[in-house]
Structure formats: C-alpha cells, structure tokens
C-alpha positions as CSV (number, residue, x, y, z in Angstrom):
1,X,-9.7,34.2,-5.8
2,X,-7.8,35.6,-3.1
3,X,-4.9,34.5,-1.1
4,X,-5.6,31.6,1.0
5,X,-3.8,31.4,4.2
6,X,-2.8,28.4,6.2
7,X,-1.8,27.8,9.6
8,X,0.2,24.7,11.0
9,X,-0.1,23.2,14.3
10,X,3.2,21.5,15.0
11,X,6.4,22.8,13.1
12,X,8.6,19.2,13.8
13,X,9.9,17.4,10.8
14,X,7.0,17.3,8.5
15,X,5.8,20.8,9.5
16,X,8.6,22.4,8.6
17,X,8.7,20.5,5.4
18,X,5.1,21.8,4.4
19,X,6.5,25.0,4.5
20,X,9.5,24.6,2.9
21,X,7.5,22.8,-0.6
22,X,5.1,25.8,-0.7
23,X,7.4,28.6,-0.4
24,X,9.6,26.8,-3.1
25,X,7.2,25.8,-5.2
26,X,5.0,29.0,-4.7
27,X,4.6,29.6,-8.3
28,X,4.1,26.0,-9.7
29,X,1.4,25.5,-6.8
30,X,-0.5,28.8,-8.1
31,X,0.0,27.9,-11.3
32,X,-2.4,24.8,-10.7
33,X,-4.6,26.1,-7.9
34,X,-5.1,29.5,-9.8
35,X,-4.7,31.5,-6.5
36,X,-1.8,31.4,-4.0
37,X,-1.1,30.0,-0.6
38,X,0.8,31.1,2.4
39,X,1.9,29.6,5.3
40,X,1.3,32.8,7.6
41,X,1.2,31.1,11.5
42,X,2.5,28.2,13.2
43,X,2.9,26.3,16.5
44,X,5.6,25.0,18.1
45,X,6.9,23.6,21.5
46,X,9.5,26.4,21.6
47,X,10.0,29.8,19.4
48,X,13.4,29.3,19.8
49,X,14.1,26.6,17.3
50,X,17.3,27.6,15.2
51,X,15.7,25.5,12.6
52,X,12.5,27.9,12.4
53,X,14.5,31.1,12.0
54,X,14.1,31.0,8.1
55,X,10.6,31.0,8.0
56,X,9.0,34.4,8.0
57,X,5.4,33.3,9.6
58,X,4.2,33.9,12.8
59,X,5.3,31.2,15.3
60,X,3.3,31.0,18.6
61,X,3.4,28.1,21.1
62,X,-0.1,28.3,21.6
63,X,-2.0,26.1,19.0
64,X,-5.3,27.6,20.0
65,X,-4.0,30.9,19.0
66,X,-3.7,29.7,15.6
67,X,-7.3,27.9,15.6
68,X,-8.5,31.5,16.8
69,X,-6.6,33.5,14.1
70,X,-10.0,34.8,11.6
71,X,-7.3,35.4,9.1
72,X,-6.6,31.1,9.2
73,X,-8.4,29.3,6.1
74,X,-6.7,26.0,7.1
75,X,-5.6,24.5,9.9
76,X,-3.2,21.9,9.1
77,X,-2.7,19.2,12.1
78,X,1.0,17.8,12.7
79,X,1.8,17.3,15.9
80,X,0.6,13.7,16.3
81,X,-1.3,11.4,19.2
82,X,-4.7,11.0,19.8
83,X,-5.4,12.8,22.7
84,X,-4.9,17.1,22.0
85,X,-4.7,16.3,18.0
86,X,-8.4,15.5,18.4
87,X,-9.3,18.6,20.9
88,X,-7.3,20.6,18.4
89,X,-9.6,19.6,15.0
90,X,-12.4,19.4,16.8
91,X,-11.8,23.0,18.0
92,X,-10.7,23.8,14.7
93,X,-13.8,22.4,13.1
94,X,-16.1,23.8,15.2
95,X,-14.5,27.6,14.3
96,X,-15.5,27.2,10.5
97,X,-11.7,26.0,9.7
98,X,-10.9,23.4,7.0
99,X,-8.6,20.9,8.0
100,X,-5.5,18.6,6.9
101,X,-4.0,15.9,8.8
102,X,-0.9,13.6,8.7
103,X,-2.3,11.6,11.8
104,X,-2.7,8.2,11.1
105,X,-3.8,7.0,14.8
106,X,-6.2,10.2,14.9
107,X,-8.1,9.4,11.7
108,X,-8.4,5.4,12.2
109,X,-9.6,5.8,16.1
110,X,-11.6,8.9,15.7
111,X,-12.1,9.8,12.0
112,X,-15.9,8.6,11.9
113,X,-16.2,11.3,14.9
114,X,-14.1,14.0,13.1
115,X,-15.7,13.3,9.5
116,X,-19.0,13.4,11.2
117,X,-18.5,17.0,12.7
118,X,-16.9,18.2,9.9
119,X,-20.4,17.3,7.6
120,X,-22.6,19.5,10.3
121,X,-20.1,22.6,10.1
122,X,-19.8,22.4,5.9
123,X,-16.1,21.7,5.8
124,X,-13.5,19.7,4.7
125,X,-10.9,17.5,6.3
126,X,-8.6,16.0,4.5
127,X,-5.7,13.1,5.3
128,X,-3.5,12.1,2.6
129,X,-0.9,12.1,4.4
130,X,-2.3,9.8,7.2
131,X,-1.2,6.3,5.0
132,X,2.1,5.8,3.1
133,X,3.4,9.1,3.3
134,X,4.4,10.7,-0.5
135,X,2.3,7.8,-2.0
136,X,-1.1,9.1,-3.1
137,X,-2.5,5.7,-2.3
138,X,-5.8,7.0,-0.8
139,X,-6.7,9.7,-3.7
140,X,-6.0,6.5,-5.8
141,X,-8.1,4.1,-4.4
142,X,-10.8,6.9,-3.3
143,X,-11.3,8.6,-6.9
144,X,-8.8,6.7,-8.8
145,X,-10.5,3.4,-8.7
146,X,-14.3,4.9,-8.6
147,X,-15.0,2.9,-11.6
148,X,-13.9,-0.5,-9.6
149,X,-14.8,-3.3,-6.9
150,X,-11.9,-3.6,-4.8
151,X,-11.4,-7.4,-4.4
152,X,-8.5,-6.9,-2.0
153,X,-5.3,-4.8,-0.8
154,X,-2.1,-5.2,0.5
155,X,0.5,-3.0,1.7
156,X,3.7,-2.9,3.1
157,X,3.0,0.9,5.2
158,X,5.7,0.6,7.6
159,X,8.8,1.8,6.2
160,X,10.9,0.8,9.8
161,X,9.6,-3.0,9.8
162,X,10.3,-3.5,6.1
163,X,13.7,-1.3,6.6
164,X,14.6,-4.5,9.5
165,X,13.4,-7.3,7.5
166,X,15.2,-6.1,4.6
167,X,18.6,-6.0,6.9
168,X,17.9,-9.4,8.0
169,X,17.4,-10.9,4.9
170,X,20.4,-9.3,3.2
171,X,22.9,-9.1,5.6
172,X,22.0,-12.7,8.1
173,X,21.6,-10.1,11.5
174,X,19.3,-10.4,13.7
175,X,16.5,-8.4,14.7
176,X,17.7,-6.7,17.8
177,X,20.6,-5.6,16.1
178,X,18.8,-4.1,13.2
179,X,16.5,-2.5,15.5
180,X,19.4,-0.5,17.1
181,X,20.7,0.6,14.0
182,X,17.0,1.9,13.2
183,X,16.9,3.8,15.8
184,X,20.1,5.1,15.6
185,X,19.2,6.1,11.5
186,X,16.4,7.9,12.9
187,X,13.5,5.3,11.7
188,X,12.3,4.0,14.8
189,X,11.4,5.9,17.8
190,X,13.6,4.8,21.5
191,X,10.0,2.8,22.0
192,X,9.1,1.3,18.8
193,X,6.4,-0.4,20.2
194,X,4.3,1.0,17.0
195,X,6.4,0.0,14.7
196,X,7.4,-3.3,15.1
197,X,4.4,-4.6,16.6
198,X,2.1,-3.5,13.8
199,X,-0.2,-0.8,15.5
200,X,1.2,1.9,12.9
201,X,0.2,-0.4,10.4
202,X,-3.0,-1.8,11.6
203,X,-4.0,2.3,12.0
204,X,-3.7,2.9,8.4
205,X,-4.9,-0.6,6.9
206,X,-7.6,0.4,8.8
207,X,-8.1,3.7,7.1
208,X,-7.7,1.9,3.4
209,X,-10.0,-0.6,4.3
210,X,-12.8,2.0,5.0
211,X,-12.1,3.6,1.4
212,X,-12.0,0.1,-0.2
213,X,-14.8,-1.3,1.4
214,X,-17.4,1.4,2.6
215,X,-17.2,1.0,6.2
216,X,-16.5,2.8,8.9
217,X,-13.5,2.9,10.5
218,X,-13.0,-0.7,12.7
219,X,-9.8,-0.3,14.0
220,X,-10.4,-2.2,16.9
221,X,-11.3,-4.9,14.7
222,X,-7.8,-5.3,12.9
223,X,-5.7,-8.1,13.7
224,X,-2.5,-6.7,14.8
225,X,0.7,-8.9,15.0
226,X,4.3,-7.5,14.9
227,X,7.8,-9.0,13.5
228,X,9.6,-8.8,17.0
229,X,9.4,-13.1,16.9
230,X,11.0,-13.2,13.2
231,X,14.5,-15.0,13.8
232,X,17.0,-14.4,11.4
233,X,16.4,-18.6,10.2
234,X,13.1,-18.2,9.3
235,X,14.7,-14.8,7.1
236,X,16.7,-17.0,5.5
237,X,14.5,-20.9,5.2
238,X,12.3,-18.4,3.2
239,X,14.6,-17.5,1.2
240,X,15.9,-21.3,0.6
241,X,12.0,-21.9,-0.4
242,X,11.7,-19.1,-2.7
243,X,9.6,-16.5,-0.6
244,X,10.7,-13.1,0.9
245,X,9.0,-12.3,4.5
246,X,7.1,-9.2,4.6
247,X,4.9,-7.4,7.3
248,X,1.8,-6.7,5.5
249,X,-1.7,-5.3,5.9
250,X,-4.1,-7.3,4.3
251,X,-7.6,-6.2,3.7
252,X,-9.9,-8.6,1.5
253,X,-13.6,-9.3,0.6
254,X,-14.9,-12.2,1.3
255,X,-18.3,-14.2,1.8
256,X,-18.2,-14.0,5.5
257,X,-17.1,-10.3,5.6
258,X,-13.9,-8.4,5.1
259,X,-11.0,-9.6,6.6
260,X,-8.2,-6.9,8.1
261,X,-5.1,-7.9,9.2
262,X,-1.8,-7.0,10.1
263,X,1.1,-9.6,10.2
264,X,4.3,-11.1,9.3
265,X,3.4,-13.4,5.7
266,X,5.5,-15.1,3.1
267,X,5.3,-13.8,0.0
268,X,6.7,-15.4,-3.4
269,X,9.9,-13.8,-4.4
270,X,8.8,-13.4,-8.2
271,X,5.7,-10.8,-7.2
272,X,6.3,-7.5,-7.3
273,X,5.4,-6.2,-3.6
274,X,8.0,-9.1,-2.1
275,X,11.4,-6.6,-3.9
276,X,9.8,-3.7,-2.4
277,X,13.2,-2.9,0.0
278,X,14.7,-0.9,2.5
279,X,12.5,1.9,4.2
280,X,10.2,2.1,0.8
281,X,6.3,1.4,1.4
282,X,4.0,-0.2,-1.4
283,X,0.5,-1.0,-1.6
284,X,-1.2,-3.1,-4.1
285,X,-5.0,-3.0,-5.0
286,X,-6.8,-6.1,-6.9
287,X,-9.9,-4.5,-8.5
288,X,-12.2,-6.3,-10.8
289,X,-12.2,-4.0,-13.6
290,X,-8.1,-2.6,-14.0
291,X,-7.1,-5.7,-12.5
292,X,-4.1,-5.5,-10.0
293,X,-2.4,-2.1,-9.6
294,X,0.8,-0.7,-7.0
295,X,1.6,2.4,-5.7
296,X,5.0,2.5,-4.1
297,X,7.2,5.5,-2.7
298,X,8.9,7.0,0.3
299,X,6.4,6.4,2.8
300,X,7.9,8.8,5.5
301,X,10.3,11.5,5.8
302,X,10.0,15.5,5.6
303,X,9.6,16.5,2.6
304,X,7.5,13.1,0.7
305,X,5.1,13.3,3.5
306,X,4.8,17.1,3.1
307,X,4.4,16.9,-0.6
308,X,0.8,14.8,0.2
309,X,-0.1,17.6,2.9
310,X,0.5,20.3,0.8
311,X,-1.6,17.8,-2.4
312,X,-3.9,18.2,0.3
313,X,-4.1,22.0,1.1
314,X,-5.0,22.4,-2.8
315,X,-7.4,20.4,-3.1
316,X,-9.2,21.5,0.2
317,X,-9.0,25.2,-2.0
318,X,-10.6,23.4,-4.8
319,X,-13.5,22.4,-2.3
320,X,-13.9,25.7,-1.4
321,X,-15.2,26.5,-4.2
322,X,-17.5,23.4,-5.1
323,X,-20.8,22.5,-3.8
324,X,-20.8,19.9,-1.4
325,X,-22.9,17.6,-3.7
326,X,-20.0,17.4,-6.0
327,X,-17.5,16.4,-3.6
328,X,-15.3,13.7,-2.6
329,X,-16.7,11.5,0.0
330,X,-14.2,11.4,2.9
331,X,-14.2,7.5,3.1
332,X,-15.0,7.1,-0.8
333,X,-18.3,6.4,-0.3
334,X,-21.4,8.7,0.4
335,X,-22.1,8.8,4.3
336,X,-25.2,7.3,3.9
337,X,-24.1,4.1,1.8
338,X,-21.6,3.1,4.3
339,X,-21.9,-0.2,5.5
340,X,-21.0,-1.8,8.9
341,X,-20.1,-5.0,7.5
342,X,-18.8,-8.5,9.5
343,X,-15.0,-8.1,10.1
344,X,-13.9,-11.9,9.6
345,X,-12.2,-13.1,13.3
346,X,-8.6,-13.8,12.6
347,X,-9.7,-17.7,13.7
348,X,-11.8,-17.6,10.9
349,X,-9.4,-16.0,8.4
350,X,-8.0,-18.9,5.3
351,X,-4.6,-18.5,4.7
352,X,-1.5,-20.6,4.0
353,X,0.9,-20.8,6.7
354,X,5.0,-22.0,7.0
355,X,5.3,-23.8,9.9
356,X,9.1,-24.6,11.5
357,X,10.3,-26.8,14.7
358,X,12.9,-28.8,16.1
359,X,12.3,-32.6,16.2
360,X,14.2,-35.6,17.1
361,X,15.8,-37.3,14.3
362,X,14.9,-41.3,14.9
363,X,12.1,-43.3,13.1
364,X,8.0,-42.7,13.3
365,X,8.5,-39.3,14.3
366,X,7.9,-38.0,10.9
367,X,4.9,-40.1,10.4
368,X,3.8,-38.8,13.7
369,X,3.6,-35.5,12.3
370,X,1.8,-36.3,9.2
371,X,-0.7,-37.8,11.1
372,X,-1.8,-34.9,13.1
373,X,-1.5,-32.5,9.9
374,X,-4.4,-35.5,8.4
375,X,-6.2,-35.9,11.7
376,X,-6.6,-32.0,11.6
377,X,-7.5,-32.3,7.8
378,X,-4.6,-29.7,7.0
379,X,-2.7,-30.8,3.6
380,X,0.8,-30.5,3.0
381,X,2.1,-28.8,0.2
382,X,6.0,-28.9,0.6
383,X,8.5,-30.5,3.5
384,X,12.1,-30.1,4.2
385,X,14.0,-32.0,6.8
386,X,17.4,-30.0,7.2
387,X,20.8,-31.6,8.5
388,X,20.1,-32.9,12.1
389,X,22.2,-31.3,14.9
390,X,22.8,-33.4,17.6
391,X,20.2,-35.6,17.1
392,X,17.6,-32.8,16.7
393,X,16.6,-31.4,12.9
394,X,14.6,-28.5,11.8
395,X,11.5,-29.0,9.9
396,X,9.8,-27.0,7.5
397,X,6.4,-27.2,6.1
398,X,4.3,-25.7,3.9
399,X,0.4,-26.0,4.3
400,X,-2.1,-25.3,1.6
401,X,-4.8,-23.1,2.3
402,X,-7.0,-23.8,5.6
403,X,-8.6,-22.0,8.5
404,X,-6.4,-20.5,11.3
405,X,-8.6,-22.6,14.2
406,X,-7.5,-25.7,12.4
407,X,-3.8,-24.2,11.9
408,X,-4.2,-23.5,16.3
409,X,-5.0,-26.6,17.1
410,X,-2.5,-28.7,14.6
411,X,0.3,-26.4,16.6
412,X,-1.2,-27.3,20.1
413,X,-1.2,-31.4,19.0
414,X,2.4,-31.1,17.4
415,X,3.6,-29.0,20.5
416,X,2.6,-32.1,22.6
417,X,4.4,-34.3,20.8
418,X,7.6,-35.6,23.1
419,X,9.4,-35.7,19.4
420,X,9.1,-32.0,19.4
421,X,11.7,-30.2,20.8
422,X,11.5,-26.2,19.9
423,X,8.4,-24.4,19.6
424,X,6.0,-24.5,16.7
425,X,6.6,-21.3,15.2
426,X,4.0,-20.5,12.6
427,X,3.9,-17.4,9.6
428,X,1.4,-17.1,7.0
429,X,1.2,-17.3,3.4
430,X,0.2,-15.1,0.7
431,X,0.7,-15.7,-2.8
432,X,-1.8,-12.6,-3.9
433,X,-4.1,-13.9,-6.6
C-alpha cells in the first residue's frame, strides 16, 4: 500500500506531539500498519513558531488549504472549540477526507451530526483522543467489551479537578489556592470555567455513555456540577469517615433510563478509583460478563494524548482498506440500533449523600433533626457531632440510599430550622457495586 499522507489542523501542544510520535516511531508504526505515514502539511496561527522549525512539513495558516490539498488522506482536527472545528470537518468530510479528532466538546455537541455526514460520504472519523487522553478507554469499551452489558461507568476524566482535590486532601489548602498553582503548572486555563465546573467532564461522560449505552449523544442531558463549593473540611471529614472525594462522571443503567452525571461524590478509600491521584484520569466499567474493569493513565499532555491520535490515524488506514460492513460502529453500536433512551432527571437519580452543617449545641436540637430525616423517610446510616465552637458544632451525616427530591427537600426543612446555623452543604455517595 502506498504512503499515506496526513495533514494537521492546529500545530499547539498536542499537534506538535502527533508529529513528533510518528517521525520517531516511523518504523515501529509501519511495522504494524504495513505501509508508512507522513505528516506532510499543517496549520498554525503563525509560521513563525520557533517550536515548528524542526518539522520538515508544510506549515500554512490557512486550515482550508490543508482540507484542499488532493495529496491529504487525513485530516487530523486539533485546534479545539465548537464553532470553526465543526466547519473544518465538515468541510473536510464533504472533500472525501478521513478524519481524527481530539475534540471532546465537538464530538459530544455535534458528533451525531458529524458521524452522520461522515456515513453518506463513506468515511471514517475517528476520536480516541476526545476522552482521557493516552487511555484507550473508548476502543476498550467500543470493541473491547463487545461481548458485555455495560451495567455502569465511572470516571475520574479531568486530570485538573482531581490534580486540586488531591492537593487539598494531602496538603489541608484550600481550593483557591490550589487553583492558582494549577494554573500556574499549566493544568488549568486563566478561565477554568471547564474545568472546575465539570463541563469538560460532562462532554466526555457524555461521549462514553453513547458507546456504553447505544444512544446518541445527550449532552444536554448530563447533569453537570463542579468542585468550586468543596471546602477544605469537607476534604478532610471525608477522610476522618474513611472516604476520599472525587469528581466523577457517572453513567448507569437503570429501570427508569440511564442516568449521566457529573459531580463531586464520596468514594470509599479501600476502592481502587478513590487512590487514583494527582493529574492521573481513570475510568472503571462494571459489565456483566468480565465483571468490573479500569483503565487509568495520563489523561492529558503532548505526547499521551498524541499517542491515541496517532492509535487513531492507523486504524483509520486499516479502514481504508475494509468494507464498511466490517467496521467499527462510531458509537459501538450499528446506527440503526441506537436507541434514544429516558435520561433519568438528576431529581430522580438514588444515591447516598454526606450531608454537613453548623448547629447550636443545647438539648432537642438533635432530635429535631432526626425528625425531619424520618418525616422525609430518609435513614441515617452514620452521625458525628464534632467539638462545639462557641456554642455551635458541626454535624455530619451519612444517609443510606434515597432519591435526590427527598434529599432537596430534607435540606430545605433542616435549613429552616432556627438550630441551624451554616448552610446545609450536601455531596453524594458512591460506594460502586
């Protein structure tokens, strides 16, 4: 087979990474693929990068120009947003070209579009890269778990929340402070709006709950909450009760639907996705037949997240050469057999939660609050009353498993309490069975 020829749109970190892993590993790559692949043209904001000087490829600043090139196989999309990433594989699409993408946002908003245009041309678009970086999560779930019914998922696939949390945890500072530093290290952007309020996590939960499920992609219908509200004592009375506090997507089947949500839970400290530390991502996979499985990695950086786009680049070659009725559905599942199933309302969602508040330390006021958790019908699985300060003590509870309405409205009846004096702050529970 001849020489296959690939063109990048956006030479920025992990751009110049995917050229880097094929020109070093030229030979291993061919070895596998049985034909070789070049980098030959690439986009970029300036020409005049210092950075690009190395690479002997064509660099233009107009993306288009690459989409244009007949001598362009693949088109491989890394420039990010939703907006002129879309025109851009659209365009590319629509010219015959194959296509890889690193753009989570872009494949969870628009990826039933794009999938659905790429069908009617006759080629491929691939997005490993879109979800935990170097972890091939989705080929895992996708081809890897064929065999299976996916009971449920979790992941932690936000290496800059689980980077802060970790800090927190460890080192008693708060989250502002970690935050800074984040930024500063390079793992949050000046507005980490995405990170740290869970939209760059909802985007790909929503993307494995589509291969997991066989539905299209719903995210609009993910239930996004962030960690910006985690104080440094709820870090540590987590700790104290033998839980670690993670942000994780959570996708399940269940009888009212699938449930797909993003948000800050308390996971025991004995499992093995609560040690998963620092900027490392993990997701683990309950299926019926293998039983629970985890993939865990460097879910961002250069050269990790390269690695999956240039996974993807070969197996888009391998495509090429096999008759559509033998490949890979994009979202696991033939486009015909997907199913736009219920996605559970987060009111409707069962979980158990922690709950923590400041009440005054004086008789009846702890039988007041046990009898709105039994007027509410919401059991009690653990309390702890901690040293009172000035009259006022922190409380800690632990709920067994109920709906969140019932949950909404114990917090509404305890905040109204004249005993109360902090607000009823409220994570859930996971313990992953």
């Amino acid at each position: 087979m001849r020489a296959i020829n690939i063109g990048i749109l956006g030479l920025g970190v992990v751009g110049s990474g995917t050229v880097e892993i094929v020109n070093r590993n030229r030979e291993e790559i061919t070895r596998r693929l049985g034909c070789e692949i070049n980098v030959t043209q690439g986009s970029a904001r300036s020409t005049n990068k210092p950075a690009l000087e190395k690479f002997d490829i064509d660099i233009t600043t107009d993306s288009y120009a690459v989409i244009n090139n007949p001598d362009i196989d693949i088109v491989a999309e890394l420039i990010g947003g939703t907006t002129l990433a879309k025109e851009l594989v659209l365009a590319a699409i629509a010219k015959g070209k194959h296509v890889v993408t690193a753009n989570k946002a872009l494949i969870a908003l628009h990826g039933n579009e794009i999938f659905a245009a790429a069908k009617a041309q006759g080629v491929r678009v691939a997005y490993e890269a879109s979800v935990a970086g170097g972890i091939p999560v989705i080929k895992a779930i996708r081809e890897g778990l064929t065999a299976n019914k996916i009971d449920w998922l979790v992941g932690i696939i936000n290496g800059t929340g689980n980077f802060i949390l970790t800090e927190m945890r460890d080192k008693g500072r708060s989250f502002e402070d970690v935050l800074k530093e984040a930024q500063a290290l390079g793992y949050a952007e000046a507005d980490p709006t995405f990170d740290v309020e869970g939209i760059d996590a909802a985007h790909k939960l929503t993307i494995l709950g589509s291969i997991a499920f066989g539905i299209p992609l719903n995210f609009e219908k993910t239930y996004t909450e962030g960690i910006s509200t985690i104080s440094t004592d709820d870090v540590e009375y987590a700790k104290e009760l033998g839980y670690e506090i993670k942000h994780l997507g959570i996708a399940r089947k269940v009888d009212a639907g699938i449930e797909m949500r993003v948000h800050p839970t308390l996971v025991p400290d004995k499992q093995l996705i609560a040690n998963v530390n620092g900027v490392m991502n993990a997701v683990m996979v309950m299926a019926d037949a293998v039983g629970p499985t985890m993939y865990y990695g460097a879910g961002a950086g250069s050269e990790p997240t390269a690695s999956a786009v240039v996974a993807d680049i070969v197996d888009v070659v391998r495509y090429m050469k096999t008759e559509e009725v033998r490949q890979v559905p994009y979202l696991a599942y033939q486009t015909d057999a997907l199913e736009a199933q219920q996605i559970v309302a987060i009111d409707d969602v069962q979980s158990a939660y922690y709950l923590r508040f400041h009440a005054e330390d004086k008789s009846g006021v702890m039988a007041d609050i046990t009898a709105l958790f039994a007027a509410e019908d919401v059991s009690i699985e653990a309390v702890v009353q901690k040293e009172a300060v000035s009259d006022v003590s922190p409380i800690l509870m632990l709920t067994n498993v109920v709906k969140e309405r019932a949950i909404n409205s114990l917090i509404e009846k305890l905040s109204a309490l004249g005993s109360i004096t902090s607000k009823v702050v409220r994570i859930r529970v996971e313990h992953l069975q």
